[in-house]
C-alpha positions in Angstrom: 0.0 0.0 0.0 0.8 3.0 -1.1 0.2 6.7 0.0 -0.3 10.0 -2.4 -1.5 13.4 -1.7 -3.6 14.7 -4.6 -6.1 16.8 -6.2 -9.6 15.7 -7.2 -12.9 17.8 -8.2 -13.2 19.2 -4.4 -9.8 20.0 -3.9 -6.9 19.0 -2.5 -6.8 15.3 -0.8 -4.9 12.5 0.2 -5.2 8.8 0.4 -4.2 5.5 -0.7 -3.3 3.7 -3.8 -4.1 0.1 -4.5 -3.9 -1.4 -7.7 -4.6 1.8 -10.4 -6.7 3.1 -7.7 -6.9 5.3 -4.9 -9.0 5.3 -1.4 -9.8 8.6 -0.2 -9.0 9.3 3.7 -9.4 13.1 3.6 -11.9 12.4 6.5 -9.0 11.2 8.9 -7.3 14.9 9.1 -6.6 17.7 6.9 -3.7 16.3 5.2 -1.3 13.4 5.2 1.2 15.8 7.1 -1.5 16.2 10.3 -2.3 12.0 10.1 1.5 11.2 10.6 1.6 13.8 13.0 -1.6 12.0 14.7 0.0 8.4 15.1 2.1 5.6 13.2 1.1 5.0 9.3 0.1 1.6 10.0 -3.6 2.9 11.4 -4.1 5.2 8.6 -3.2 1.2 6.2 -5.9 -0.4 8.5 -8.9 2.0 7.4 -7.3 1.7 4.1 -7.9 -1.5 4.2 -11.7 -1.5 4.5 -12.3 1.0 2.5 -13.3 0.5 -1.7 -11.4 3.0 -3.9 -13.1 6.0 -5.1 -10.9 7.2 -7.9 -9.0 6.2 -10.5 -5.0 7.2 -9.7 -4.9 8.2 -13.8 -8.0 11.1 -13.3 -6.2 12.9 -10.3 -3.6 15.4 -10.0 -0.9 14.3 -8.0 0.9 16.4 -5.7 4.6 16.5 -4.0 4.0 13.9 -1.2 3.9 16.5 1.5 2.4 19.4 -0.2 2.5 21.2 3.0 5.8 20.1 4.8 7.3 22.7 7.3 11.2 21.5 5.9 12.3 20.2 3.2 15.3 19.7 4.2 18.7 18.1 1.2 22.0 16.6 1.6 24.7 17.5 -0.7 28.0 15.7 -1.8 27.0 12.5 -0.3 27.9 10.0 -2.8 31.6 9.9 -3.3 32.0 9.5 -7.3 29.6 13.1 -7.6 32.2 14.7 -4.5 35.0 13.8 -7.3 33.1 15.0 -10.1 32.1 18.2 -8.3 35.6 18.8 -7.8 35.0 18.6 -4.4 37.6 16.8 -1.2 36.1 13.4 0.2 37.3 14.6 3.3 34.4 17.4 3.2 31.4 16.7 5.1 28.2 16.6 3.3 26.2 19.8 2.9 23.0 20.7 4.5 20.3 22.9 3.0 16.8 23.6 2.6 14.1 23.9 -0.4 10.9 25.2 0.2 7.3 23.5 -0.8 7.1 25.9 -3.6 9.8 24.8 -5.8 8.6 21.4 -6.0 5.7 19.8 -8.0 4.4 16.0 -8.2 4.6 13.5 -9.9 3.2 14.0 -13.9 3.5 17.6 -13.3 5.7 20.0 -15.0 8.9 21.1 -13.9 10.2 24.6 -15.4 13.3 25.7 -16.8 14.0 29.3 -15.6 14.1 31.8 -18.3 17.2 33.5 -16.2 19.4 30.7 -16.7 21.0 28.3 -19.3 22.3 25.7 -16.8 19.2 24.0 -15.1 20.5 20.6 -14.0 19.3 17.4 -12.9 19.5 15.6 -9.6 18.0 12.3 -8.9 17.9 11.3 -5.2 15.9 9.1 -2.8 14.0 11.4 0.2 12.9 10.1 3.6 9.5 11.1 5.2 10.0 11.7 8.8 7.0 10.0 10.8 7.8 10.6 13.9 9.6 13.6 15.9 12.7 14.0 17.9 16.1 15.9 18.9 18.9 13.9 19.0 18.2 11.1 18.0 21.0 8.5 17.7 21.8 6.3 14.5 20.5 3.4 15.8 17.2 4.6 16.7 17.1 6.6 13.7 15.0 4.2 10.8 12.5 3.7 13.4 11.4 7.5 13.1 11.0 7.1 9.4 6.8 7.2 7.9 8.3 6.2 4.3 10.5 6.3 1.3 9.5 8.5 -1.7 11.8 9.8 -5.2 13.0 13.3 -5.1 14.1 15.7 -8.2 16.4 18.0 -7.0 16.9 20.5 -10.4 19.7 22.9 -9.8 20.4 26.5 -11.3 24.1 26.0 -11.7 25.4 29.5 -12.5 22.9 30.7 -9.4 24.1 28.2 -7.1 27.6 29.4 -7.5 26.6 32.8 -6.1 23.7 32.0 -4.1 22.5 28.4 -3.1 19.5 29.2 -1.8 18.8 30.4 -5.1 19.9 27.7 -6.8 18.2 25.3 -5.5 15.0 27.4 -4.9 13.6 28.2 -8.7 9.4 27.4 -8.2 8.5 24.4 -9.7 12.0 23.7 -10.2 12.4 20.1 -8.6 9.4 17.8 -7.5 8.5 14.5 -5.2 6.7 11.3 -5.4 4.8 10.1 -6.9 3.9 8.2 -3.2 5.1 7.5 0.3 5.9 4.2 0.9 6.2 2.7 4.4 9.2 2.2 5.5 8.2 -1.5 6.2 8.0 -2.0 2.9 11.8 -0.8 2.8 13.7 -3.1 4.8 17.3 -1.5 3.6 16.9 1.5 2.9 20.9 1.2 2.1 20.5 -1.4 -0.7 18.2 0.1 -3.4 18.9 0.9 -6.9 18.8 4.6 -8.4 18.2 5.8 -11.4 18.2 8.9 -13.4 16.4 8.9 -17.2 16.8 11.8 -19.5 14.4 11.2 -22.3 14.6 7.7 -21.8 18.4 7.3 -21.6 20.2 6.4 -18.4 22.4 9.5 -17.0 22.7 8.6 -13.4 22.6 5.0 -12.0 24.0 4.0 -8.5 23.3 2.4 -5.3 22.3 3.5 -2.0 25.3 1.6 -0.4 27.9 4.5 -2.0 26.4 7.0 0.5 28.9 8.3 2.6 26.3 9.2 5.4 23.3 6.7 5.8 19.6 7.7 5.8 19.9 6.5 9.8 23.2 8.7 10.1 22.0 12.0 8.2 18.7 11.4 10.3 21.0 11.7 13.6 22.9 14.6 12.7 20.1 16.9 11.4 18.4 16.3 14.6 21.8 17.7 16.5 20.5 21.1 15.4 17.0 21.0 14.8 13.8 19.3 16.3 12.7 17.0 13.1 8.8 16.5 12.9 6.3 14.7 11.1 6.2 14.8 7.6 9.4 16.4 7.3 11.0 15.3 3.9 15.0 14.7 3.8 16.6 14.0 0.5 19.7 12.1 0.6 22.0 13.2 -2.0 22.3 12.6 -5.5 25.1 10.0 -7.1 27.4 11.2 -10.3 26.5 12.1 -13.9 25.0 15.3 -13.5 24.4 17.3 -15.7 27.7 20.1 -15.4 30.2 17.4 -14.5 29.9 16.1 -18.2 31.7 16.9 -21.6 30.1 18.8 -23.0 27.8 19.9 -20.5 24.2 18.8 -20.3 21.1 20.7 -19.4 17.3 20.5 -19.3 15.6 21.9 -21.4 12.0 22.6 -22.4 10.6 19.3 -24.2 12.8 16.7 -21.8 11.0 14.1 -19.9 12.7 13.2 -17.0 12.5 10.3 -14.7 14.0 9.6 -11.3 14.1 5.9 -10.4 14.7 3.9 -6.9 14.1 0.2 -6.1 11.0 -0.8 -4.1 9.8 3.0 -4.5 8.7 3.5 -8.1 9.4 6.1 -11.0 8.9 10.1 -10.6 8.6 11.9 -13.9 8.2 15.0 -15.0 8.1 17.4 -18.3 10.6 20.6 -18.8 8.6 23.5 -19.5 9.6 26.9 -20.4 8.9 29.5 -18.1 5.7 31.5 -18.5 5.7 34.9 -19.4 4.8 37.0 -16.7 
C-alpha cells in the first residue's frame, strides 16, 4: 500500500493507492502531514484497508508527497564519485540545506526551466519522510522514526548556485516528489536500493544506496543535532554522479525533456521541462 497526496474535483486530498486506484482518507485529518503527525502509518493502512477506492489514480492530480511540509530539508556531496566529479575533497562533510514547498511539484507535473538561466540541472535522489519527531536522535534509533520512502528531483540553477545556493536550488517548480510514500516497512534497507536517473529515456545517473557516505539513519542523527525533526518532514539524501555540469560537454534540461527519477521498491517520478511562462 501505497500513500499520495492529490487533487480531485473538491480539492486538495490525500489517500491511498491500490492497484490503479486510490481510497480517499481526507476524513482522517486535513492532510497526510497532520495524520502522521496524529499516530504511526500503519492505522491510517488499517482504514485503508476497509475502505473500496473512489478514484481512479490516472484522473487525479498528483501532488509533492507533502504538499504542505514545514522542511524540506537536502543533503549535498554525499555519494563519493559526484564529490569527485564536483571537484569537491572526500574529506568534506556533506552539505545541508533547505528547499521550500514551492519549488517542488508531483509527480506528472511539469517542472520549469528558468528563463534567467542556461544551466538547469538534474538531480536524482531518494528522500525520507519523517513519521515521527525527535532531537537527538541517535543512528541506531534513527530508521525507526521514518513514515516512508519516496523519489525526489532535485533540479539545480548552476550558474545561481555558484553565487547563491539558496537560489539555486529554490527556482518554483524547479524540482518535485513522489509520486507516493511508501512505508518504510516496505523498505527493509533502505541502504540497498537501486537509483536511477532517465533523461528522455536514456540512463544519465545510476548507482546504489550503499555509496552513500552518510546513511539515511546517520544523516537522520545529525540533522536532529540542530533541529527538532517532525512529522512529515522530507530529507533527501543526495544525488550519485552524472549530473548534468560534471559532463563533456555539459548537459542541461531543457523545455521538451521528460525526465525520470528511479529507486528500487519505491517506483518512477517523472516530469516534463517546461519553459517558463511569461509574466
Amino acid at each position: 500500500m501505497k500513500f499520495v497526496s492529490y487533487e480531485y474535483t473538491q480539492g486538495p486530498s490525500f489517500g491511498a493507492v491500490i492497484g490503479n486506484d486510490i481510497v480517499d482518507l481526507s476524513d482522517a485529518g486535513p492532510s497526510l502531514r497532520a495524520v502522521l503527525a496524529s499516530g504511526p502509518l500503519v492505522n491510517l493502512q488499517a482504514v485503508a484497508a476497509k475502505r473500496k477506492p473512489t478514484v481512479a489514480l490516472d484522473h487525479v492530480v498528483l501532488l509533492q508527497v507533502i504538499p504542505d511540509a514545514s522542511r524540506v530539508i537536502c543533503v549535498g556531496r554525499n555519494y563519493r564519485d559526484h564529490v569527485t566529479e564536483m571537484g569537491n575533497t572526500l574529506s568534506a562533510p556533506p552539505t545541508i540545506f533547505l528547499r521550500t514547498t514551492q519549488s517542488l511539484v508531483g509527480h506528472r507535473q511539469s517542472i520549469v526551466c528558468p528563463s534567467a538561466s542556461s544551466q538547469y540541472d538534474f538531480e536524482g535522489e531518494l528522500a525520507v519522510v519523517i513519521g515521527r519527531g525527535g532531537r537527538r536522535i541517535t543512528p541506531d534509533r534513527a530508521l525507526s522514526h521514518v513514515a516512508g520512502y519516496t523519489c525526489f528531483f532535485d533540479g539545480s540553477v548552476r550558474d545561481y548556485q555558484k553565487h547563491s545556493f539558496t537560489a539555486g536550488k529554490n527556482f518554483d517548480s524547479s524540482g518535485s516528489c513522489g509520486p507516493w510514500l511508501v512505508p518504510a516497512a516496505e523498505v527493509p534497507d533502505p541502504q540497498n536500493l537501486q537509483l536511477i536517473t532517465r533523461l528522455n529515456g536514456g540512463i544519465v545517473q545510476q548507482a546504489n544506496t550503499s555509496e552513500m557516505m552518510l546513511t539515511v539513519a546517520e544523516i537522520i542523527a545529525y540533522i536532529s543535532i540542530f533541529t527538532h525533526l517532525e512529522p512529515g518532514d522530507v530529507i533527501a539524501t543526495g544525488t550519485p554522479s552524472g549530473v548534468g555540469t560534471a559532463r563533456t560537454p555539459q548537459l542541461w534540461l531543457k523545455p521538451g525533456d521528460r525526465i525520470e527519477v528511479e529507486v528500487e521498491r519505491i517506483g518512477v517520478l517523472a516530469n516534463t521541462v517546461i519553459s517558463e511562462p511569461s509574466v
